[in-house]
C-alpha positions as CSV (number, residue, x, y, z in Angstrom):
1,X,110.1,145.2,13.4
2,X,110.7,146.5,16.8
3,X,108.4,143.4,18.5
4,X,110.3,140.7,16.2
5,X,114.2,142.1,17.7
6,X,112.5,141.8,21.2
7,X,110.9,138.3,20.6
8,X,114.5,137.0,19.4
9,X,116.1,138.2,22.2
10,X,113.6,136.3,24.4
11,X,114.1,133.3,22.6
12,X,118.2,133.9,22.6
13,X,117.9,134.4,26.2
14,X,115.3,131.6,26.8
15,X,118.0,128.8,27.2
16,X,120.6,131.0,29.9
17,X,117.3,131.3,32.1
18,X,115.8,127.9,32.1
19,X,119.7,126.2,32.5
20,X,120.0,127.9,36.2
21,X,118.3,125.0,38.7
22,X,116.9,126.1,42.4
23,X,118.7,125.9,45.5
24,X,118.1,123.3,48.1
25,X,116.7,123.8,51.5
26,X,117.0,121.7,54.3
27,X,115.0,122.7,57.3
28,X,115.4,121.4,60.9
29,X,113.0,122.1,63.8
30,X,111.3,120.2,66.5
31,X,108.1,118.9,66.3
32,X,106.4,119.7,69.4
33,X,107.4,122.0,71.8
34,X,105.9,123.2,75.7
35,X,104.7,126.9,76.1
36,X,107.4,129.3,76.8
37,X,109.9,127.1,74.9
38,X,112.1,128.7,72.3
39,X,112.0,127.0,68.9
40,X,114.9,127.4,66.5
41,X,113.7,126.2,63.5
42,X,117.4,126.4,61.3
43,X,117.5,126.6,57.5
44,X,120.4,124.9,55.3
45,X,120.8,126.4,51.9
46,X,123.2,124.0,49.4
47,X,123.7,126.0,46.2
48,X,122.6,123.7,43.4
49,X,121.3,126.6,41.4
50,X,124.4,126.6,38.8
51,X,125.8,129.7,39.4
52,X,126.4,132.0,42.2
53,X,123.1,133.1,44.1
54,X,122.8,136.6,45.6
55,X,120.2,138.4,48.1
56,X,119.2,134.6,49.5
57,X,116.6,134.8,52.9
58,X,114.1,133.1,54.7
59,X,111.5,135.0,56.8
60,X,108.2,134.1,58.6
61,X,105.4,135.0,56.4
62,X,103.1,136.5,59.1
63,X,100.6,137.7,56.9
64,X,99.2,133.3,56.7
65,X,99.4,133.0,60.4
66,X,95.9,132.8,61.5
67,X,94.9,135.7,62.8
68,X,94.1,134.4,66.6
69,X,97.7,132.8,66.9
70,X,99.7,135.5,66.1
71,X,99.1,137.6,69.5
72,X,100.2,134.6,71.5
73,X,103.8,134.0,69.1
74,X,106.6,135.9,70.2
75,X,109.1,136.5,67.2
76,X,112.8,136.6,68.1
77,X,113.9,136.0,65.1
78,X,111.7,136.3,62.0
79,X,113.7,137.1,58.9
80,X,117.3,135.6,58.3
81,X,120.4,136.4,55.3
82,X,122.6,133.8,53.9
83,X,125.9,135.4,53.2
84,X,126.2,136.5,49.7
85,X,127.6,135.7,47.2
86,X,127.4,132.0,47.8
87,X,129.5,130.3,45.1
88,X,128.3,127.1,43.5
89,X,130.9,125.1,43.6
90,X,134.6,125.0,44.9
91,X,136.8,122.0,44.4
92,X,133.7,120.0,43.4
93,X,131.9,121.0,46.0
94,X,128.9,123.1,46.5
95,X,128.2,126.2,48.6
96,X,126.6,125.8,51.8
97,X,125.3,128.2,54.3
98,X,122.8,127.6,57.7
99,X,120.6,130.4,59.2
100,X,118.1,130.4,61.8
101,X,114.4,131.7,62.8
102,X,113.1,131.8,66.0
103,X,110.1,131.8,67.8
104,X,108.6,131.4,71.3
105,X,104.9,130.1,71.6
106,X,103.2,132.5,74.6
107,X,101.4,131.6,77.8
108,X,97.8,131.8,76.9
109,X,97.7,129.8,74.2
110,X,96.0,126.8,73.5
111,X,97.7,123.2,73.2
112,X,97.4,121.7,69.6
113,X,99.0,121.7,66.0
114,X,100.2,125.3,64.3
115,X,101.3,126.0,60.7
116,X,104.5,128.6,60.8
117,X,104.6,129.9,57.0
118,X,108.4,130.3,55.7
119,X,109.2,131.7,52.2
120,X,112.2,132.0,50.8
121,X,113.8,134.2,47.6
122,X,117.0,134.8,45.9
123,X,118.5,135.8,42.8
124,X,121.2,134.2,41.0
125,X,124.0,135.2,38.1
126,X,127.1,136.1,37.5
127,X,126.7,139.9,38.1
128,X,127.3,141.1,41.3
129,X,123.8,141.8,42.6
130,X,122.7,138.9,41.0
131,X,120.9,138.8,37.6
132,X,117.8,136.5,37.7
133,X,115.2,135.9,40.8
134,X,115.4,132.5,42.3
135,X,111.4,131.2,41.8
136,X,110.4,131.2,45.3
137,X,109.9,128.5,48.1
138,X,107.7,128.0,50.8
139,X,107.6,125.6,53.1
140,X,105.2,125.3,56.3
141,X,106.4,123.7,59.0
142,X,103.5,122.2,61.7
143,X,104.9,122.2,65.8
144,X,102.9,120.7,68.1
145,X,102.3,123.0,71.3
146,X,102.1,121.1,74.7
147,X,100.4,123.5,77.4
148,X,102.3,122.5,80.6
149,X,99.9,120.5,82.8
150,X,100.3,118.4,85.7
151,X,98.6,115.4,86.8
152,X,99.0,114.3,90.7
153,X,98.0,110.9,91.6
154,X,97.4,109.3,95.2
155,X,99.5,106.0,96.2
156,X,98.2,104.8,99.5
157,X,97.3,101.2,101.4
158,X,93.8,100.7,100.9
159,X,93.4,98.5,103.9
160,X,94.6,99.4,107.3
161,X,94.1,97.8,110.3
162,X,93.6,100.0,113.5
163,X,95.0,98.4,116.7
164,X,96.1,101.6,119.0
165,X,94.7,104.9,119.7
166,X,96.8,106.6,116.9
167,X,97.6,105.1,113.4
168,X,100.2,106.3,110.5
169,X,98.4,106.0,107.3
170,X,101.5,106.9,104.5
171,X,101.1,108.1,101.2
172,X,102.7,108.9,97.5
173,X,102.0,111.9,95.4
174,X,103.6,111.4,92.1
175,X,103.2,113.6,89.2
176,X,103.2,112.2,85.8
177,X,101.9,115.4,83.6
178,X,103.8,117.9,81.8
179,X,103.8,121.0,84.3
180,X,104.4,122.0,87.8
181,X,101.5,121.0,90.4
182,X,101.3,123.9,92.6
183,X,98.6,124.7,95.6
184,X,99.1,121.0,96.9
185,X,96.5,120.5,99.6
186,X,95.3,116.9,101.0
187,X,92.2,117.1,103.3
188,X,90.1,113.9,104.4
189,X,86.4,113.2,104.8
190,X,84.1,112.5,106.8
191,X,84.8,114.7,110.3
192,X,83.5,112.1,112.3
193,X,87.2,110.8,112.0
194,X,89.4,113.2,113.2
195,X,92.6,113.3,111.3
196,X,96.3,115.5,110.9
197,X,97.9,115.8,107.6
198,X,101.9,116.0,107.2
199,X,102.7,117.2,104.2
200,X,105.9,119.3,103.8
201,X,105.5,120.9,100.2
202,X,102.7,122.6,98.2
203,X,104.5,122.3,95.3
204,X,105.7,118.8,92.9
205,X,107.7,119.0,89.4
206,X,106.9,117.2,86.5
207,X,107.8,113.2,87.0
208,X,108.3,114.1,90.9
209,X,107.3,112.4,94.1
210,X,106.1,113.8,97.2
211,X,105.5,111.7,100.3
212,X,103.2,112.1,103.3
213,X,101.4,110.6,106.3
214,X,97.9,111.0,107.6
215,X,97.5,110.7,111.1
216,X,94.4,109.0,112.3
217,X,93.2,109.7,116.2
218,X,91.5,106.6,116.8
219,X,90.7,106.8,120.6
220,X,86.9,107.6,120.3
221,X,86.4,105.0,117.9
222,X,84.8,101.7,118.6
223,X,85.7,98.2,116.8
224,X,84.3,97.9,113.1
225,X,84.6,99.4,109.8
226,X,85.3,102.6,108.5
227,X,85.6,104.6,105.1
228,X,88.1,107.4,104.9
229,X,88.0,109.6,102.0
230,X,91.8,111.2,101.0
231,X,90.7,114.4,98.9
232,X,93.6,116.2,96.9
233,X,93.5,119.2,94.9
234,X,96.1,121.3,92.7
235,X,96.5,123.6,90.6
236,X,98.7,124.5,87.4
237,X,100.9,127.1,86.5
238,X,97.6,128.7,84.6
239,X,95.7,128.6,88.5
240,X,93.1,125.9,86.7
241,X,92.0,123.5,89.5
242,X,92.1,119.7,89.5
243,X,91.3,117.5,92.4
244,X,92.0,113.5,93.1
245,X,90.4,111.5,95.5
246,X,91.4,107.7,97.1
247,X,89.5,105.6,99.5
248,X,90.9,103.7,102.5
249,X,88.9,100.8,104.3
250,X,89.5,101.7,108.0
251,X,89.1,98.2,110.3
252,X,89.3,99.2,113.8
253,X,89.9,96.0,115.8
254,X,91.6,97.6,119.0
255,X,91.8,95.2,122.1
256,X,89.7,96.9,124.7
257,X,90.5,95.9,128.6
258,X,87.2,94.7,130.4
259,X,86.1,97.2,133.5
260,X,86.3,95.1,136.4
261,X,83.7,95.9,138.8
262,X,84.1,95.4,142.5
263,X,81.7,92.4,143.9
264,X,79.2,93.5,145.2
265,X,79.0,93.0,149.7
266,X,76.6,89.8,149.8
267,X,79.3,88.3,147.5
268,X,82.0,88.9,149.5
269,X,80.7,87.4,152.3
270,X,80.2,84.0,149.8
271,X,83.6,83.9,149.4
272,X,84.8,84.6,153.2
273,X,82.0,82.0,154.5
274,X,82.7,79.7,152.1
275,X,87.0,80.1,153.2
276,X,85.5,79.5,156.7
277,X,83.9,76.2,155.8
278,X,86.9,75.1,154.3
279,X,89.6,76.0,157.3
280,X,86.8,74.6,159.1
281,X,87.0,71.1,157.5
282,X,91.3,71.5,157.8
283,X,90.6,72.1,161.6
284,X,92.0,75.4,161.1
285,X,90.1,77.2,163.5
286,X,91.9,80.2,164.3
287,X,91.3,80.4,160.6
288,X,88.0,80.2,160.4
289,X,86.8,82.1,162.8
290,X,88.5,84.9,161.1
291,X,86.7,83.9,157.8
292,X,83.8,83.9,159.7
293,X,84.3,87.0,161.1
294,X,84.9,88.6,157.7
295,X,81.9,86.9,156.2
296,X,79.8,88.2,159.1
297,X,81.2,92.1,158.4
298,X,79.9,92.1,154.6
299,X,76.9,90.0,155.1
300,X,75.5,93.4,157.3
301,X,77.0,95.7,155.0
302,X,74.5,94.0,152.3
303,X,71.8,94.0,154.5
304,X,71.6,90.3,154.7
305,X,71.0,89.6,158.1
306,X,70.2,85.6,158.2
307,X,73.5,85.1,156.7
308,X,75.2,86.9,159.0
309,X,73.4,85.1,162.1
310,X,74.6,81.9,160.1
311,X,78.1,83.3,160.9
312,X,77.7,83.7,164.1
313,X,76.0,80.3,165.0
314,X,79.4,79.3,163.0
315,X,81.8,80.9,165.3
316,X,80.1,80.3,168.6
317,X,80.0,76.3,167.6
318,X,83.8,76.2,167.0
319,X,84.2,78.2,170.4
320,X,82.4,75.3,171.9
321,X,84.3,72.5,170.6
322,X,87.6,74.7,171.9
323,X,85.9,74.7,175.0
324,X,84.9,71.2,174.8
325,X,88.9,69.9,174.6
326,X,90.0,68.9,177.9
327,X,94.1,69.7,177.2
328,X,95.0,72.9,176.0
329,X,98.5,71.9,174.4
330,X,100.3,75.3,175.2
331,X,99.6,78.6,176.7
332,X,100.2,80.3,173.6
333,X,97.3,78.5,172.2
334,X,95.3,79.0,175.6
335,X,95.9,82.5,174.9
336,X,95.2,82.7,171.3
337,X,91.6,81.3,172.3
338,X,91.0,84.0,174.9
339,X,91.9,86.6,172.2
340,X,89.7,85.4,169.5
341,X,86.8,84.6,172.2
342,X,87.1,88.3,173.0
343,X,87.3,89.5,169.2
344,X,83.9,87.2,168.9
345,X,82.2,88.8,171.8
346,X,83.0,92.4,170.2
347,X,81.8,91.4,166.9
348,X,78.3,89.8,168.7
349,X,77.6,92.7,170.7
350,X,78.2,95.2,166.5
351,X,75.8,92.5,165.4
352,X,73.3,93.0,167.9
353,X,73.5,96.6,168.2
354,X,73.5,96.6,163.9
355,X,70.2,94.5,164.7
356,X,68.7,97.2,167.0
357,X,69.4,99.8,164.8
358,X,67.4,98.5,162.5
359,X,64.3,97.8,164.4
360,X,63.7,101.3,165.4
C-alpha cells in the first residue's frame, strides 16, 4: 500500500517536472589566441526554463583537461554565478544574465588546438532555493594557441656593380611572423672580402622593418666576379635560433689608371735626335744643335756610343755650314754662334773623356 501512494505521487508529479524546459547558453570566445594572451571566454544565460531558475554557474571542468596542459593554463577565472533568482519572463520578455571565465595559456606550451571543458548546473522552481535541478550542460570549446614566432627575411640587390674602392650595398629586414625577432646579427662570407655591417637594432617587432647597409672595401680587389654571402640569424622570445642567408653577385669592373713608365735613355735620345733632324730640315739650327746636344747626353747615359758620335758628326756639320756663310746678318747672331760653338766644344771634350773612361 505504502509503494502504490509513492508511485501516484510520482505519476502526479511526473507532468510539473517534465513541463519546466532548459535554459539557453550562448557562449562567446575567440578562436585562437597567442601565448600569454588572456582569453575571456563570456557565457549568456536566457531563461527559457519556465519558471525562475536558482543556483545557475558555469566552471572549468579541470578534471577533462589533459593532464600535460593543465600546468601550462593559468586560471583567472574558473567558476562563475549568474545572479539568482533569474525570473523568466517580465513584460514578455525573458531573463537574461552574462558571466565570464578566464584563462591565460602559459609560455612553455606548445602551439596547436586545446579542448577547455565547461559544465554548467542549476535548479529551477518556484521555491526560493529552487526546487528541481536543471539537467546539466557541457559545452567544450576548442582555442587555437599561436606560440609567438618570428620570421626575418633579407631584401637586398642581387647584382651590384663595383666601380670605386668602397661600395654601399643596402638592405631590408622585414619580419612577417608572429613574435619579436630578438639577437639580430648580419655577418657576411667569405673573409677574402672584407666587409662593415651597419645595423642600428638587434631587435624587429612582428610586421616591422629594419634597414641596413653593408659596406664593401673593394681596394684589394681586381676586376671580375665575386659571390658575397649575407648570413642573418635571430632568435625568439623562447632563445630558439633561426638563421637566413641571401646571395649577391659582386662584378668589380673598377677603371684602373695604367703606370706610366719613364722611357728608357736610348729612347730619349730617339726622340731629341729625331727633333734635331727636323729643326735641321726648318734651318733651325740654333735649334738643332740643342736637339743634338740633348740627343748626344742620353745616348751616353744608355751606353750607346755610335749614336752619340752620330750626334756629334751632326753638330760639327751644321757648325761648318755656319762657318761656310760669308755674311753674318747681325752680331747678335755672330755671337749666338760663338756661344753655341763653345757649348759644342764642352760637350766634345765630356764625350771624349766619357770615351776614355771607358777604355780603361
Amino acid at each position: 500500500m505504502k509503494k502504490l501512494a509513492l508511485f501516484l505521487m510520482f505519476l502526479i508529479g511526473m507532468p510539473y517536472v517534465l513541463s519546466y524546459d532548459n535554459v539557453t547558453l550562448e557562449y562567446d570566445y575567440p578562436s585562437q589566441v597567442f601565448v600569454g594572451e588572456e582569453i575571456e571566454i563570456k557565457v549568456k544565460l536566457t531563461n527559457t526554463a519556465g519558471n525562475n531558475v536558482w543556483e545557475c554557474k558555469v566552471r572549468i571542468d579541470k578534471e577533462k583537461i589533459l593532464d600535460y596542459v593543465l600546468p601550462f593554463i593559468d586560471f583567472k577565472v574558473d567558476e562563475a554565478k549568474f545572479k539568482a533568482p533569474l525570473y523568466y519572463k517580465k513584460h514578455d520578455k525573458y531573463g537574461e544574465d552574462q558571466v565570464s571565465l578566464k584563462i591565460v595559456f602559459k609560455k612553455g606550451i606548445r602551439g596547436g588546438t586545446y579542448t577547455i571543458p565547461i559544465v554548467f548546473s542549476g535548479r529551477v522552481g518556484a521555491c526560493k532555493d529552487g526546487c528541481i535541478p536543471l539537467p546539466p550542460q557541457e559545452k567544450k570549446i576548442k582555442i587555437v594557441v599561436i606560440v609567438p614566432k618570428p620570421f626575418l627575411s633579407i631584401q637586398t640587390n642581387k647584382r651590384v656593380e663595383v666601380k670605386t674602392d668602397t661600395v654601399d650595398i643596402p638592405f631590408v629586414l622585414k619580419n612577417s611572423g608572429t613574435g619579436k625577432a630578438k639577437n639580430i646579427v648580419i655577418t657576411t662570407s667569405p673573409g677574402e672580402l672584407p666587409t662593415e655591417v651597419d645595423l642600428n637594432s638587434t631587435e624587429l617587432a612582428p610586421e616591422g622593418e629594419l634597414e641596413g647597409r653593408i659596406i664593401l672595401d673593394a681596394s684589394q680587389l681586381s676586376t671580375g666576379i665575386y659571390t658575397l654571402d649575407i648570413n642573418l640569424t635571430y632568435s625568439d622570445e623562447n632563445y630558439n635560433n633561426s638563421g637566413k642567408k641571401e646571395t649577391v653577385e659582386i662584378v668589380v669592373t673598377k677603371e684602373t689608371t695604367p703606370t706610366t713608365t719613364p722611357p728608357p735613355e736610348n729612347d730619349k735620345g730617339d726622340t731629341y735626335y729625331a727633333q734635331g733632324m727636323q729643326n735641321l730640315s726648318d734651318k733651325s739650327y740654333e735649334e738643332a744643335i740643342n736637339s743634338f746636344i740633348d740627343a748626344e747626353f742620353h745616348y751616353l747615359n744608355a751606353g750607346n756610343t755610335e749614336k752619340a758620335l752620330e750626334c756629334r758628326t751632326q753638330i760639327e756639320n751644321i757648325i761648318n755650314l755656319l762657318n761656310a756663310e760669308k755674311e753674318v746678318e747681325n752680331t747678335d747672331k755672330y755671337l749666338l754662334i760663338i756661344g753655341l760653338l763653345i757649348g759644342s766644344a764642352l760637350s766634345g771634350i765630356g764625350l771624349t773623356v766619357w770615351l776614355y773612361n771607358k777604355e780603361l
